[in-house]
VOBA-1610 file (N, C-alpha, C; in pm, whole numbers, padded with zeros to 5 digits, always signed):
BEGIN
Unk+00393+03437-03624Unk+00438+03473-03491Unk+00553+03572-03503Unk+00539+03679-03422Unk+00658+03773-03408Unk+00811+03736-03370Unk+00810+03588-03348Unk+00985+03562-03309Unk+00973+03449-03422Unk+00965+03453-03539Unk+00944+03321-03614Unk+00984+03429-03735Unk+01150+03391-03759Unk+01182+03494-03917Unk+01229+03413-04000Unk+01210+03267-04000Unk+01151+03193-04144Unk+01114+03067-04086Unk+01039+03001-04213Unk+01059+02891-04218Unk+01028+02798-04331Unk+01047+02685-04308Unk+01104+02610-04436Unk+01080+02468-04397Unk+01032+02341-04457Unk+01041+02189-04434Unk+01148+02155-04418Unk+01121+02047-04294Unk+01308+01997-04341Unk+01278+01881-04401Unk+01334+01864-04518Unk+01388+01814-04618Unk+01457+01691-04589Unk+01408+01546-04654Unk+01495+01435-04649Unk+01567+01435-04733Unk+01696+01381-04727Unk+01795+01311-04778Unk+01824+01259-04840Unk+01841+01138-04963Unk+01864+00978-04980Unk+02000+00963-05026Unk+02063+00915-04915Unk+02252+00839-04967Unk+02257+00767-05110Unk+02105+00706-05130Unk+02108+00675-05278Unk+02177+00733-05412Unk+02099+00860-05397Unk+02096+00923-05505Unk+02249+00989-05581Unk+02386+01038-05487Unk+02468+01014-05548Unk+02564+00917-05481Unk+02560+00797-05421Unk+02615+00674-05366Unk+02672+00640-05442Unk+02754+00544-05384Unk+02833+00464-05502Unk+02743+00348-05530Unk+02760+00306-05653Unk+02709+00166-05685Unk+02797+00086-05764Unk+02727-00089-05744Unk+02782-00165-05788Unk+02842-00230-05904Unk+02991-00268-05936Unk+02982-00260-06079Unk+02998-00402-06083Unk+03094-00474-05946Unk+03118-00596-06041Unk+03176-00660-05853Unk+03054-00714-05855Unk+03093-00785-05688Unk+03212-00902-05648Unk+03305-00818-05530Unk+03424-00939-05535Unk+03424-00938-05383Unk+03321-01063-05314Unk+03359-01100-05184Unk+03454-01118-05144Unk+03556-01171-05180Unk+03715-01183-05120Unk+03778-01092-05162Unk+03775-00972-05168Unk+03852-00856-05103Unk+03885-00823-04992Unk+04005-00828-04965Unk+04053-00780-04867Unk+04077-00684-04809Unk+04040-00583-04694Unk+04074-00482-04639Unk+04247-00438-04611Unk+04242-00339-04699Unk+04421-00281-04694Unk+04460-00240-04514Unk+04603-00247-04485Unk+04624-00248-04347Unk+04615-00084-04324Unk+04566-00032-04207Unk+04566+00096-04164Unk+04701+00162-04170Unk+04738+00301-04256Unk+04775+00398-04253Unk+04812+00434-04124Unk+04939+00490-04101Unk+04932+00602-04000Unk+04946+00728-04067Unk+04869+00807-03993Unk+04811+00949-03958Unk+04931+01009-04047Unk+04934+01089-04114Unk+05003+01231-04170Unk+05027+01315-04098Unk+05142+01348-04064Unk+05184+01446-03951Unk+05128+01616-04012Unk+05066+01677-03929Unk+05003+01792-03945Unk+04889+01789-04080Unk+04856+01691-04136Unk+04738+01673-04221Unk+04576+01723-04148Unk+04530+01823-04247Unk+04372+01865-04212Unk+04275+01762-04160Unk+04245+01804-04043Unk+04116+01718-04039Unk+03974+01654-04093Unk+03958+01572-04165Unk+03837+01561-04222Unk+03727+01540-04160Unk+03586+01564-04155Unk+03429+01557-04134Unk+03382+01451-04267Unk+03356+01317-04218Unk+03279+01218-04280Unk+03134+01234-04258Unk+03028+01321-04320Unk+02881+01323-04298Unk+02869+01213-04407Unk+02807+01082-04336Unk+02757+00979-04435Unk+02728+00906-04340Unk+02709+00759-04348Unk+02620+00628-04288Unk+02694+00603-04176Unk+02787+00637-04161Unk+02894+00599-04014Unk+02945+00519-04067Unk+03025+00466-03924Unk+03185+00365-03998Unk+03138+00269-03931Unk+03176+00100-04042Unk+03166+00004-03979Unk+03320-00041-03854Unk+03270-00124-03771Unk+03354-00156-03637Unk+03415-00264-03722Unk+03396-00354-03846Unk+03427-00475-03857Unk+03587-00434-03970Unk+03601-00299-03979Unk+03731-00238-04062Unk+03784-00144-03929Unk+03959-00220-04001Unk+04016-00175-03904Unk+04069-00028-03949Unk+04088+00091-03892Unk+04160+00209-03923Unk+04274+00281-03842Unk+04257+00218-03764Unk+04353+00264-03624Unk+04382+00409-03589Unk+04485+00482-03612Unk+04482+00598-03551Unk+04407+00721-03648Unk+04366+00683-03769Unk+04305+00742-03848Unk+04194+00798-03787Unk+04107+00724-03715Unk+03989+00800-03655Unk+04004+00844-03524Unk+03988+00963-03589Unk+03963+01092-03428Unk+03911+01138-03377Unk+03797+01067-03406Unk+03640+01104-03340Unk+03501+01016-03422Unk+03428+00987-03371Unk+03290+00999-03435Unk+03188+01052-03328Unk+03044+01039-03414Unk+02929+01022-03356Unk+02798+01014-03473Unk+02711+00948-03348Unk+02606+00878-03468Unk+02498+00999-03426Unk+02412+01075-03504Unk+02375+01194-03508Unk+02237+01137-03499Unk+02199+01006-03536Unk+02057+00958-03579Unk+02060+00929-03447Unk+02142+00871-03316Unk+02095+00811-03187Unk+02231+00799-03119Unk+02233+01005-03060Unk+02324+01023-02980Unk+02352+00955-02850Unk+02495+00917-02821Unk+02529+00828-02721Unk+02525+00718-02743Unk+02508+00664-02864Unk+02520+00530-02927Unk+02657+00491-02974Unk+02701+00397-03002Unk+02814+00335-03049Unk+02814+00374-03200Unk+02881+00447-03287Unk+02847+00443-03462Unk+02874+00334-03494Unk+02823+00294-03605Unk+02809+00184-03714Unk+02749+00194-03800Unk+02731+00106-03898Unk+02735+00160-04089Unk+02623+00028-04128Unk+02506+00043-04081Unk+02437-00065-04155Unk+02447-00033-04341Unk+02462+00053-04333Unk+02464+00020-04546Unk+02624-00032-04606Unk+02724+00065-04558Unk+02868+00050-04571Unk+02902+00160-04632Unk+02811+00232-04718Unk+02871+00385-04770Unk+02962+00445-04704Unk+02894+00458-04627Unk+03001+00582-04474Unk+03126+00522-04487Unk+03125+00397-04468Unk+03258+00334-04486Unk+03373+00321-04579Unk+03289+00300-04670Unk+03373+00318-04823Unk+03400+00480-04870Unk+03356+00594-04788Unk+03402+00713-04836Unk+03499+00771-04724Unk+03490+00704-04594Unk+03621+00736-04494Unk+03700+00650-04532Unk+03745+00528-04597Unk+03863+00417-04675Unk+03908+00546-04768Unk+03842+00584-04834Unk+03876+00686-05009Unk+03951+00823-04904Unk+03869+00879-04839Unk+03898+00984-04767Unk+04073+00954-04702Unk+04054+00867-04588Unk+04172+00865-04523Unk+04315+00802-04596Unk+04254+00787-04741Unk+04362+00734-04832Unk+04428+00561-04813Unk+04319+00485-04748Unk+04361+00365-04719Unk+04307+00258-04866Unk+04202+00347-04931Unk+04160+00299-05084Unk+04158+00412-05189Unk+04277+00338-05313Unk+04297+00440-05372Unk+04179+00419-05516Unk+04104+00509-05558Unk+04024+00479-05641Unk+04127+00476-05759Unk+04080+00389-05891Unk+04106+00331-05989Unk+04139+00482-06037Unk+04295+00459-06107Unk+04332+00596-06199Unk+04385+00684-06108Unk+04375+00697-05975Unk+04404+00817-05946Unk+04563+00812-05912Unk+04661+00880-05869Unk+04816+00905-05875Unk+04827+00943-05724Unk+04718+00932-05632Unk+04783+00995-05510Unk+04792+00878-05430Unk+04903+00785-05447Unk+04956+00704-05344Unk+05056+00749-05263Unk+05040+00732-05134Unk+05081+00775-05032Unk+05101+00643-04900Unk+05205+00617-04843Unk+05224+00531-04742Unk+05220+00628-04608Unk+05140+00744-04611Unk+05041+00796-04483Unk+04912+00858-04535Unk+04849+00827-04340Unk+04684+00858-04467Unk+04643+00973-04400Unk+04482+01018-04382Unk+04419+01167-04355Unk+04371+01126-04230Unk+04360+01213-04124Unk+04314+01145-04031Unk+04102+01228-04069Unk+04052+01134-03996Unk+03893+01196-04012Unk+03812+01161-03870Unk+03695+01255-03868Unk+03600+01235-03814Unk+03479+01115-03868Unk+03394+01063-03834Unk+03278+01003-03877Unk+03132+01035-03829Unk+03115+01098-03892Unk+02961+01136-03804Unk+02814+01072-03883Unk+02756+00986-03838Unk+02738+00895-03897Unk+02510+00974-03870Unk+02477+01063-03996Unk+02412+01187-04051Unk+02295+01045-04105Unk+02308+00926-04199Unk+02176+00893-04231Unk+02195+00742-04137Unk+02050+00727-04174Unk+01956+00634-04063Unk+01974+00473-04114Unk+01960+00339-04057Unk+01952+00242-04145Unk+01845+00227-04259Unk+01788+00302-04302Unk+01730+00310-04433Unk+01764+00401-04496Unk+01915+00476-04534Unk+01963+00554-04630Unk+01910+00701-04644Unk+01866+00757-04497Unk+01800+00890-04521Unk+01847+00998-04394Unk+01816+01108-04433Unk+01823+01196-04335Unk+01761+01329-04386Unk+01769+01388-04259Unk+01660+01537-04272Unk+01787+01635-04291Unk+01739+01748-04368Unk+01817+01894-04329Unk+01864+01893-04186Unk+01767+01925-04101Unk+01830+01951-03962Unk+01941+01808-03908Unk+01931+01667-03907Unk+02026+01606-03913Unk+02167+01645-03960Unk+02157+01720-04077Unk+02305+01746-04179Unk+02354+01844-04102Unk+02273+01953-03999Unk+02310+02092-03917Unk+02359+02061-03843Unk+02338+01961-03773Unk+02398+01923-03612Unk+02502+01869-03673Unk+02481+01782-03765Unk+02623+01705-03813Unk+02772+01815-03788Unk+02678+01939-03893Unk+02782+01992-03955Unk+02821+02088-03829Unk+02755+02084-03733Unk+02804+02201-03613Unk+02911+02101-03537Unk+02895+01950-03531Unk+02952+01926-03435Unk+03089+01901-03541Unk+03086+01847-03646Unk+03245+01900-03724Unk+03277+02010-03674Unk+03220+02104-03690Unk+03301+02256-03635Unk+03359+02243-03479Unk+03277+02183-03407Unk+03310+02247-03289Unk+03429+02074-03268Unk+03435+02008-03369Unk+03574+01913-03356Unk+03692+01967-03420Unk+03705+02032-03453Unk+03796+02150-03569Unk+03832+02083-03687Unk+03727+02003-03735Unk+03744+01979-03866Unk+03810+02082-03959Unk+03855+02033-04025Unk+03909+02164-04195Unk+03793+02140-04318Unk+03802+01986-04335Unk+03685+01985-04462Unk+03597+01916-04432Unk+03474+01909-04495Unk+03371+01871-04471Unk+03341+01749-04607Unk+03315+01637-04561Unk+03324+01611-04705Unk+03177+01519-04741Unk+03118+01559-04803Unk+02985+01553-04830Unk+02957+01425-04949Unk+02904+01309-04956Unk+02933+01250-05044Unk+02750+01174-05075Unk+02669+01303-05121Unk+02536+01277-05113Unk+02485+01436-05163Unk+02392+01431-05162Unk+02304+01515-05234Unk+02137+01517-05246Unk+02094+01636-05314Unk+01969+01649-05307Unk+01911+01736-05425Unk+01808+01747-05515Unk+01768+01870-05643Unk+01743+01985-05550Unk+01700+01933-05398Unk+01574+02095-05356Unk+01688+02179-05281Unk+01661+02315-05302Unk+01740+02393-05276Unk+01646+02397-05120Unk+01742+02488-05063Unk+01734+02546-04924Unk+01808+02635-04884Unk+01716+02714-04814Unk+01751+02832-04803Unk+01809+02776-04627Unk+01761+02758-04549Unk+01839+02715-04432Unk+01966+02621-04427Unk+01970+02521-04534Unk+02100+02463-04587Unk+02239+02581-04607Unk+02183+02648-04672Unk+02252+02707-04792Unk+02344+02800-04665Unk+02245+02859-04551Unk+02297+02983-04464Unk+02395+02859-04396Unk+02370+02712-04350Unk+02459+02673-04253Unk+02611+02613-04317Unk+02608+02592-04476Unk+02715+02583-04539Unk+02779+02694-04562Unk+02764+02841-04567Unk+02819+02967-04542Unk+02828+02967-04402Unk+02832+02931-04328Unk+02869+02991-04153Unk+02929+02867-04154Unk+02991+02740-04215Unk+03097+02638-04175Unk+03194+02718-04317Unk+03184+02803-04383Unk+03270+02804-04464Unk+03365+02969-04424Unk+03240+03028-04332Unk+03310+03157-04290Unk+03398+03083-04129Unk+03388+02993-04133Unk+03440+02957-04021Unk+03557+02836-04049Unk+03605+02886-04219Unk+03751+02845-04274Unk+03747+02687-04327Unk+03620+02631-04314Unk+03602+02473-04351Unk+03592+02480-04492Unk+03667+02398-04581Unk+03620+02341-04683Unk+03524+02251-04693Unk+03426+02254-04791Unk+03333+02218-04798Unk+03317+02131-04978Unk+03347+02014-04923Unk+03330+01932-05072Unk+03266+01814-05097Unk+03171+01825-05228Unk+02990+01771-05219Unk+03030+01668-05345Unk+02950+01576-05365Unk+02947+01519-05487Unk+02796+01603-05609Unk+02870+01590-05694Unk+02758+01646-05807Unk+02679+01541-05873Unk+02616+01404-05828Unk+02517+01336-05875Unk+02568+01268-05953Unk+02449+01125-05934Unk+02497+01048-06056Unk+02385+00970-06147Unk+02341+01125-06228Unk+02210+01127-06318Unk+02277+01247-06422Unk+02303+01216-06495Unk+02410+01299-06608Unk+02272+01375-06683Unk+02205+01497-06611Unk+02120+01609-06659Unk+02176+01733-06644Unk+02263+01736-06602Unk+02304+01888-06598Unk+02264+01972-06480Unk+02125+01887-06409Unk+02082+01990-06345Unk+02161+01987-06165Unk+02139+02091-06152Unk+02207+02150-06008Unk+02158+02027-05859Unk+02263+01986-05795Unk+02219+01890-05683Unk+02282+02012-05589Unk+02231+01989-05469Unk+02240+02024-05350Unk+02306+01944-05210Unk+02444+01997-05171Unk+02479+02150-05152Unk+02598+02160-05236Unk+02600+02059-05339Unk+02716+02087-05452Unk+02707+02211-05531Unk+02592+02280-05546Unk+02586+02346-05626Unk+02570+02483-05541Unk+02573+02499-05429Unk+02598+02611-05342Unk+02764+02717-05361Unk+02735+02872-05365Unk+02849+02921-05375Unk+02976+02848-05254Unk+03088+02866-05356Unk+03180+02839-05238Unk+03189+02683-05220Unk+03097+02636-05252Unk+03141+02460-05178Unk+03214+02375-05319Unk+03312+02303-05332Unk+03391+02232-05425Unk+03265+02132-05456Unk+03259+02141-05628Unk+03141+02037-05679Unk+03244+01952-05727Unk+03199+01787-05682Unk+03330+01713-05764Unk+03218+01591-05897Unk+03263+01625-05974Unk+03184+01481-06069Unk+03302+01367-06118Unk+03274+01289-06125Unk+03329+01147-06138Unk+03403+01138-06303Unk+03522+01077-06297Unk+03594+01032-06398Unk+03539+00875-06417Unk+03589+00776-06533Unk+03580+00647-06545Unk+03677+00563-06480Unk+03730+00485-06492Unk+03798+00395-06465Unk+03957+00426-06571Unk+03902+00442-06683Unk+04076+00488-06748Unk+04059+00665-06826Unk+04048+00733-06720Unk+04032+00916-06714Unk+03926+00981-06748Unk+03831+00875-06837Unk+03705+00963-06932Unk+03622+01017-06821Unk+03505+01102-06859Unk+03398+01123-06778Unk+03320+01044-06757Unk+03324+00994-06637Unk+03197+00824-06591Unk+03064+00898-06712Unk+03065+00760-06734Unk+02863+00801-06851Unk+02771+00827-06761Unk+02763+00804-06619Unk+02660+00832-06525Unk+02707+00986-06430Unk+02798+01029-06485Unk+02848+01137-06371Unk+02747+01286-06436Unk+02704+01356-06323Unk+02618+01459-06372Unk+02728+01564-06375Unk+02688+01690-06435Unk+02752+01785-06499Unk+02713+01896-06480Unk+02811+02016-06499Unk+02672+02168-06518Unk+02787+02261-06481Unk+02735+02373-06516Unk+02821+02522-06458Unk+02883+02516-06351Unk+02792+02405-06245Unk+02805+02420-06096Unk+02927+02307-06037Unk+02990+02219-06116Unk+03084+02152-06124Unk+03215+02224-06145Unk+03261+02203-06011Unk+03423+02244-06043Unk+03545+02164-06060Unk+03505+02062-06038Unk+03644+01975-06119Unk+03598+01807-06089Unk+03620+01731-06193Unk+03621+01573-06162Unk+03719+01521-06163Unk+03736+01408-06077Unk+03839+01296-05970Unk+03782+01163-05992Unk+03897+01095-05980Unk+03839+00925-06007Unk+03724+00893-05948Unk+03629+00765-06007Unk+03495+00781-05921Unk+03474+00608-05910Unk+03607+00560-05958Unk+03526+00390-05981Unk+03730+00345-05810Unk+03643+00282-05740Unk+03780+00236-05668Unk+03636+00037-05646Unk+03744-00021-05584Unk+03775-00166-05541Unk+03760-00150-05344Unk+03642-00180-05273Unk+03632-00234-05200Unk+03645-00304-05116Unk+03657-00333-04946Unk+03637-00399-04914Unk+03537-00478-04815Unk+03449-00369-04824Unk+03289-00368-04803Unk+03218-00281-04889Unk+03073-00355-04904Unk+02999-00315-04990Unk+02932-00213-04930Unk+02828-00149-05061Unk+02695-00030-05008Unk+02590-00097-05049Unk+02509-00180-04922Unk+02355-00242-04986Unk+02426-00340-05091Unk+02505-00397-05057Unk+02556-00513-05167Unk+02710-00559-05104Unk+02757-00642-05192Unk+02927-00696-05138Unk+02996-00647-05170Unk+03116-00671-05154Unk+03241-00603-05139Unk+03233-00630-05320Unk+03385-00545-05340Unk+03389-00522-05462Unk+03402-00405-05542Unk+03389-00358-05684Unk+03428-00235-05735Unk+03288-00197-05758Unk+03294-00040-05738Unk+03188+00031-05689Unk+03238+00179-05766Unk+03143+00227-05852Unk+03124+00370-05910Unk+03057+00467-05829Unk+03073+00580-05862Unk+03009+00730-05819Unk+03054+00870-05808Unk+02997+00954-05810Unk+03077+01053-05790Unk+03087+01140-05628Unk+03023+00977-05554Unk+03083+00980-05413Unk+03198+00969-05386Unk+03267+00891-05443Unk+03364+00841-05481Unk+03483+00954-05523
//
């Protein structure tokens, strides 16, 4: 068709693939008390499972929305989403790392996969438009994919010409090979440290990696499992 200048599948998702997982389950963990907000601190964009209602964050969250069933209430049937806005807004500090702080980040939650751990390309677009049009600063991506895209690739350049940082996890299948949109120009690839500085044995690697950060923190909700300490280079 003459008004048709590409096209392309859209492409599922799986939160699986660089998620955090379980190392060593501790139901009685306790949820740390909410942070207040950092005065003039960047806004963050949580694209992941949404936030559970049953953790408290208080002025930390400055928005959501659930992208899978707009006009809905968000919520986190897996808990991922959850455990990477705790890491994000600095209310859980992962194992090893030095940035303790008694204020935290404030974030968005836009809650991008479905209760079965998935989502499409076009899901991650709307996600990522409505960060923009919340004036997010970073985007913080804590999932991945091998298949490239060419319609991905143009909407992470038009959130990045439009001043957003953009930071992906690089997998947690230690081949070297390129995940998606970590491995896109311009977007921060992060791969996972251990628990005392080494490189996690599961953290993937490659040219396309620009720097690794702690990847193992302590819980107080689980992903598809209980609370407890949890690896990744979601994380």
């Amino acid at each position: 068709h003459p008004n048709v200048a590409a096209v392309e599948p859209n492409y599922v998702i799986d939160i699986g693939e660089p998620g955090a997982s379980l190392v060593s389950g501790n139901a009685g963990a306790s949820s740390p008390a909410p942070l207040p907000a950092k005065e003039g601190a960047s806004l963050v964009a949580v694209l992941d499972t949404g936030l559970s209602g049953d953790v408290e964050m208080g002025d930390l969250v400055k928005g959501s929305l659930d992208a899978t069933q707009p006009g809905t209430p968000i919520a986190d049937p897996s808990g991922h989403g959850t455990q990477m806005a705790m890491v994000v807004s600095g209310m859980v500090q992962p194992s090893s790392s030095q940035a303790i702080d008694d204020q935290g980040v404030p974030f968005i939650a836009i809650k991008a996969f479905d209760a079965e751990g998935n989502t499409t390309h076009f899901s991650i677009m709307e996600s990522m438009a409505y960060a923009q049009e919340q004036d997010a600063r970073v985007l913080s991506l804590s999932w991945g994919s091998p298949v490239d895209s060419q319609f991905m690739e143009d909407a992470i350049n038009a959130a990045r010409e439009s001043n957003l940082f953009v930071v992906a996890a690089a997998g947690n299948e230690p081949n070297g090979q390129a995940m998606y949109p970590a491995a896109y120009d311009g977007v921060i690839a992060v791969s996972a440290l251990g628990a005392t500085g080494e490189l996690w044995e599961n953290s993937n690697y490659g040219s396309f990696v620009d720097l690794a950060a702690p990847g193992h923190a302590e819980f107080p909700v689980g992903h598809n499992g209980p609370a407890g300490y949890y690896a990744g280079t979601s994380i």
